[in-house]
Every structure is written in C-alpha cells, then in structure tokens.
C-alpha positions in Angstrom: -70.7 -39.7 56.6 -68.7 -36.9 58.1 -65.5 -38.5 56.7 -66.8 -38.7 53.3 -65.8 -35.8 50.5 -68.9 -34.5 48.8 -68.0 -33.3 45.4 -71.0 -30.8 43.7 -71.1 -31.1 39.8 -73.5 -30.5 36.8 -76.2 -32.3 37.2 -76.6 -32.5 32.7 -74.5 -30.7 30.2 -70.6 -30.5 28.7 -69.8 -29.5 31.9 -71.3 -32.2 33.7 -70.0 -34.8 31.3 -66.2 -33.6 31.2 -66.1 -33.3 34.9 -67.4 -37.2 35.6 -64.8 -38.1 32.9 -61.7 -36.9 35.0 -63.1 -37.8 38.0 -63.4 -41.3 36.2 -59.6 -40.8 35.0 -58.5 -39.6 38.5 -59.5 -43.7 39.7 -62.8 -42.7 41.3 -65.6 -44.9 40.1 -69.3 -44.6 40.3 -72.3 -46.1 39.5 -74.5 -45.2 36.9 -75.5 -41.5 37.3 -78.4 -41.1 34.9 -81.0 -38.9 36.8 -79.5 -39.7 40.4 -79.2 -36.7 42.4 -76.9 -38.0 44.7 -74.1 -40.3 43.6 -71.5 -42.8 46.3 -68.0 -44.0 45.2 -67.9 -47.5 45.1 -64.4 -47.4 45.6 -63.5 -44.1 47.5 -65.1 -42.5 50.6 -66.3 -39.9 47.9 -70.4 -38.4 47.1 -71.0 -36.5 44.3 -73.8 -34.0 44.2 -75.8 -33.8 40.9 -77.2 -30.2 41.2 -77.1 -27.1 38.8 -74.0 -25.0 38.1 -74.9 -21.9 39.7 -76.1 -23.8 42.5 -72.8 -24.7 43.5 -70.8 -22.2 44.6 -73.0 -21.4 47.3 -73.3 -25.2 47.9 -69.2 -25.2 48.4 -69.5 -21.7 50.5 -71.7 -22.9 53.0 -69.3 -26.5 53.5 -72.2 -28.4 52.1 -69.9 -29.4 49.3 -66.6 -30.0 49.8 -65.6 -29.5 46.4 -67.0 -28.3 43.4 -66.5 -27.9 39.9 -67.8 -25.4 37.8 -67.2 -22.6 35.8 -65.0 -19.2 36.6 -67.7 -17.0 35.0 -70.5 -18.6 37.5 -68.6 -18.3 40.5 -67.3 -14.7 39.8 -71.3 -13.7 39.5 -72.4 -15.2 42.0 -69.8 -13.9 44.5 -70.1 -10.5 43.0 -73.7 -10.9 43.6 -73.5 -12.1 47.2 -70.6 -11.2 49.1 -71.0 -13.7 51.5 -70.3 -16.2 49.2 -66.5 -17.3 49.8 -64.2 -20.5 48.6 -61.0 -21.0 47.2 -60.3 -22.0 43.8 -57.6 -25.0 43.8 -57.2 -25.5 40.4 -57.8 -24.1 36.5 -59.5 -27.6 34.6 -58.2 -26.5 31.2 -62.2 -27.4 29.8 -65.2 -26.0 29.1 -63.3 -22.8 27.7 -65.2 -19.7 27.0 -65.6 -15.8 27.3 -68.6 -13.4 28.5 -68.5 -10.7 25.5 -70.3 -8.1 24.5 -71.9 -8.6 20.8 -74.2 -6.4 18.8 -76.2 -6.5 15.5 -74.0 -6.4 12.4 -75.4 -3.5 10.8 -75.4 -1.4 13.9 -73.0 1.4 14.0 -71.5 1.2 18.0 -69.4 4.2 19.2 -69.2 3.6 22.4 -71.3 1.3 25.9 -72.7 4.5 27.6 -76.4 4.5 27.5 -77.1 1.4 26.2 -79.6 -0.6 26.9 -77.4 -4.2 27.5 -79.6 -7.9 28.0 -77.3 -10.6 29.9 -77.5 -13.0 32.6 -74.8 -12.1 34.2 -76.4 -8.8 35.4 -73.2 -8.6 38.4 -70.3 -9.1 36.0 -71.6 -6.8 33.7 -72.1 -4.1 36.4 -68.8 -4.5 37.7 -67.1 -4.0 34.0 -69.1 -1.0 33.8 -68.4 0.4 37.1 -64.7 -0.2 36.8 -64.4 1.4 33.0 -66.5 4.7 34.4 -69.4 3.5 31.9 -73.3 4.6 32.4 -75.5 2.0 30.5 -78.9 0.2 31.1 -78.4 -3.7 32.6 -81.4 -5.9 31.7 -81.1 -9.2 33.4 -82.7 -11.9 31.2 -82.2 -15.9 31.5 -82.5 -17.7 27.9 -83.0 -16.3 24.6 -80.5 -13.1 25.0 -79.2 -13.4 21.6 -83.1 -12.6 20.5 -83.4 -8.9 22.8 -81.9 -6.4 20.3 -83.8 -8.0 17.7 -87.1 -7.5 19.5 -86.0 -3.7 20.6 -85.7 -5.2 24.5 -81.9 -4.1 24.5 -79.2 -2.5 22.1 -76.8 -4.9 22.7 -75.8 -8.2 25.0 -73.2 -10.0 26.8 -73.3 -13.8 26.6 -70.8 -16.4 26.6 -68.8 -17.2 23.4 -67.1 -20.1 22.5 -66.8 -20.6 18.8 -68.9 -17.4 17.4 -71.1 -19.5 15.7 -74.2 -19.3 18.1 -73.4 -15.1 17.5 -72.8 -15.3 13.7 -76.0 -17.2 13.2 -78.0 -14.8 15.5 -76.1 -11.9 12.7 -74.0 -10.5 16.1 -70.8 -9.5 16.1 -68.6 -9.7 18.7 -67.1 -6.7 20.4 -65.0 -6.4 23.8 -64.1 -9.3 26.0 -65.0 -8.9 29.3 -63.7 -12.0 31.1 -62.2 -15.3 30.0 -63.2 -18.4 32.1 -62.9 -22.0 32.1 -63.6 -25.1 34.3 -62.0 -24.7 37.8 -62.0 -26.7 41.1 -63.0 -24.9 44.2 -62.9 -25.6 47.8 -64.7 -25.0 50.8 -63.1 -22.5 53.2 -64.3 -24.9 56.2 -62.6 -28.4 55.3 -62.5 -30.4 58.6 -58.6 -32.3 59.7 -60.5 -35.9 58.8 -60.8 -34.7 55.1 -57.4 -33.1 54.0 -55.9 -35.9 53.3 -58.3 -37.3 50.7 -59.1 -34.1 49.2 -55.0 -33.4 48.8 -55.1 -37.1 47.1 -58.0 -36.1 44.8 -56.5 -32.5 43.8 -52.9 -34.5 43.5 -54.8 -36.9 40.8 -56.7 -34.4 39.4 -53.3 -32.5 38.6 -51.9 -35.7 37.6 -54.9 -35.8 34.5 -54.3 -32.2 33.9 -51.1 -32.1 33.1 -51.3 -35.6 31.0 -54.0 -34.1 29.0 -51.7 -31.1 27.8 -48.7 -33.7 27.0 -47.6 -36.0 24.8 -45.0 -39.2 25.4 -42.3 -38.2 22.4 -39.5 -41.0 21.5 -37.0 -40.4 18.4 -33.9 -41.9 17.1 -30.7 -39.7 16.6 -27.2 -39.7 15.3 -25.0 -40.1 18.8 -23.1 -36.8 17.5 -26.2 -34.9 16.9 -28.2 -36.5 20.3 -27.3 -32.8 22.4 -28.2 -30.6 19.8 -31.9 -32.0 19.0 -32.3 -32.4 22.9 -31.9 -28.5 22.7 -34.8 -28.0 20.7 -37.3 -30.1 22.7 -37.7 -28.7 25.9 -38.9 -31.1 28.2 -40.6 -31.6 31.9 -37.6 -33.1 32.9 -34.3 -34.2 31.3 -34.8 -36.7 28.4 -33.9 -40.4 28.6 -31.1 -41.0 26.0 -30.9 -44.7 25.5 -28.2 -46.5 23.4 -29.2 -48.3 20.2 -27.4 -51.9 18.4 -26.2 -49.4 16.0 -23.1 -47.6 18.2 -23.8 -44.5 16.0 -27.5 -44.0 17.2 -29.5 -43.3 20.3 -33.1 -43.7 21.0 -34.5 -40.0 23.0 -37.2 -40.2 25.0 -39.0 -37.5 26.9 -42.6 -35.2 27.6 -43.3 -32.0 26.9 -46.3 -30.0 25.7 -48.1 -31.0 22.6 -48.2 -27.3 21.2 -44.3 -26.8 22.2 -43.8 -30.2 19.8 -45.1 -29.8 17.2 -43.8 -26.0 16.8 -40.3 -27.8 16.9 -41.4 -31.2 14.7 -39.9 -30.2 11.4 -36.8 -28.9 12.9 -36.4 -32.0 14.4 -36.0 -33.8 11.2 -34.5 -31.2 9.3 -31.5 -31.9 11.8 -31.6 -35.5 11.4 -34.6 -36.8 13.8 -36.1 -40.3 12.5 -38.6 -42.8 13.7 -40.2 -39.8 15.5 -43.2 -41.3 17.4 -45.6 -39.3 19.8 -47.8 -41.0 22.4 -50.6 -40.0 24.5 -49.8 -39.5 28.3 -53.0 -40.9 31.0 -51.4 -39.8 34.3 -48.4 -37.4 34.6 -46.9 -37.0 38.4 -44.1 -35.2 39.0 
C-alpha cells in the first residue's frame, strides 16, 4: 500500500466526471465507480478517493492523498480559511472553467461594495477581496440557495460562481466585478515519499500529454511547391511542419499541430493563398 498513489476526486458532479475521463485517457483504468468510495487501478499501482471537493485539499495537505483534483476557487478558500493547509498546484486542467463574481438584482441601483450586506459561500475569498480593495461590507456565509438572499432581504448582493450567466439571468441578477477566475487544477502533496515520484512524474507527464492534445488539432493541406514557405508562415506550429512531396512534382502535402483557435483564425488565409484539401484531425496524446 505505501507504494501506491492515491488520487482524491469528486465523488459526483462535472467535476467528478471530467476528471475520471482524463484519468481514463491518461491509460489508467478502473472498475466501475458508481457509489464506491474507494476505487483500485486494475492496471496501475494507483487508488482513487471518491470524496467531496472541498474535502480535498485538506485530504492532499495532510499526505492522505497524494494527488488531487479539484477546483482553484476551493482550494484558494480553503487555504485562506486555514493556513495550515499547504500543497502545490502541478498543473491548470483547462475544465470546469468558471468565475466567483459578485451579482446583484437588476433593478438595483449599486454605487459602490461598502456596507453591503453580501451572501456567498466563499465567506474567505470574499473577505480577502475586500480587505485587499480597502472595502467595509457585511459577509453572510450561506451554503445553497444564494442566488434567493437579496430576494428575501437576507443580503444586498452575492458572490457565486458563474459560468454561462444563465443560472444569474434567470434568478434577474446581473453580474458585476470578477473577483477570481478558476478552473480544474492538479495539486500535490508537499510530503511525496522517494518510492512515489516516479509514478506521479509518469501520471502528471500523461496528464500533460491529454492537455495539450485536447487544445490541438492534427492539420494536413496540399500546396503549390513555390508557395509551400509562405503558407508554412501563417500556421505556426508546435514544431516545424512535415513537408512531404506529392506524384504531382509541383505540389506538396504539409502536415503539422498547432492550436485549434490559432487555425482557424488563419483558415481562410490559407486558401485565399492557395491551400487545398485542407483537413483537420483530432489529436489523443500529444508529447513533446
């Protein structure tokens, strides 16, 4: 057991779901999870720990879990909350994107934070937004239902998570300042023991790996030989592009990977300069 790498996630939610999926795409493999607690790799010396999200950080703090995935807007409470609470983040997941915001009923007129009354469960964030802008306001620490408390005359105003808008929009809230971004990340106990490093640097090497893939796409176009440097030019790649000759002596077949917003930015140039056959694949692993 003391060689094995115990991983905490969500136990049920997006999060939960999107972090066995890249777990699943980084080769480790599992047995059902529905309702287990406590999950072994049938392939990997590697447990997962089913528990909830703001359970983890402290689970990864105290070298109960080895790793853990969960959101940058839990662990900055938590820690903010309890001092004692320390690990290192490894890596940014790109998933589970959202923001803590402050929002407040449409028709209200809102000149400024000081001396509001404001509901949230993340009473530690909030504090520390305050503190830092020089702001005096009221912090009312509630857990479900916040969108409901100026409604009901328990606060003026809120901070909750956004995503979309649309949970704030159909609760008539607006949203106002931004007060942190956050996302899926992968964090790390402080006290990893010699025996482990070398699978956990194999799992945050994979896990890399997926990342990257995810954000890429496999691009492969034909070219006039003459015009071949030129379209390389406006594809900037991870690497230098394969350039492969064609039966026609006058063409060449590019191939190479960059990121899928960078492409198709740079698509219609492509073919205005004389790009055909352009064809764009998914990539499942990416090392460099």
């Amino acid at each position: 057991m003391e060689n094995r790498v115990k991983i905490a996630i969500q136990k049920n939610g997006r999060l939960s779901t999107e972090s066995l999926s890249i777990l699943k795409k980084c080769g480790i493999e599992f047995s059902d999870s529905n309702n287990k607690l406590f999950i072994k790799s049938t392939n990997m010396l590697i447990d997962l720990l089913m528990v909830r999200d703001d359970d983890i950080p402290r689970l990864v703090s105290q070298n109960i879990a080895d790793l853990g995935i969960v959101g940058e807007n839990v662990v900055s409470e938590k820690q903010l909350s309890d001092s004692s609470l320390k690990s290192k983040t490894i890596l940014k997941l790109g998933f589970s994107r959202c923001r803590l915001s402050f929002a407040k009923p449409k028709e209200m007129n809102l000149d400024s934070l000081s001396n509001k009354k404001i509901a949230t469960s993340y009473p530690a964030i909030v504090k520390d937004y305050l503190e830092k802008k020089d702001i005096s306001a009221e912090i009312i620490e509630i857990h479900g239902s916040v969108e409901l408390t100026p409604f009901v005359e328990i606060s003026d105003i809120i901070a909750d998570l956004v995503s979309t808008g649309s949970t704030l929009e159909s609760n008539n809230l607006t949203e106002l300042d931004c007060i942190m971004d956050s996302q899926a990340i992968l964090i790390q106990s402080s006290s990893i023991t010699s025996k482990k490093l070398p699978l956990i640097d194999k799992i945050v090497s994979r896990v890399t790996s997926v990342i990257k893939a995810k954000d890429s796409k496999y691009i492969m176009f034909n070219a006039e030989t003459d015009n071949a440097d030129e379209l390389i030019k406006l594809l900037p790649s991870a690497e230098s592009p394969t350039v492969i000759p064609l039966a026609d002596k006058s063409k060449v077949a590019i191939h190479t990977v960059c990121k899928e917003d960078i492409f198709w930015k740079t698509i219609e140039s492509l073919k205005l300069r004389g790009a055909s056959s352009i064809l764009v694949l998914p990539i499942e692993k990416l090392s460099y």
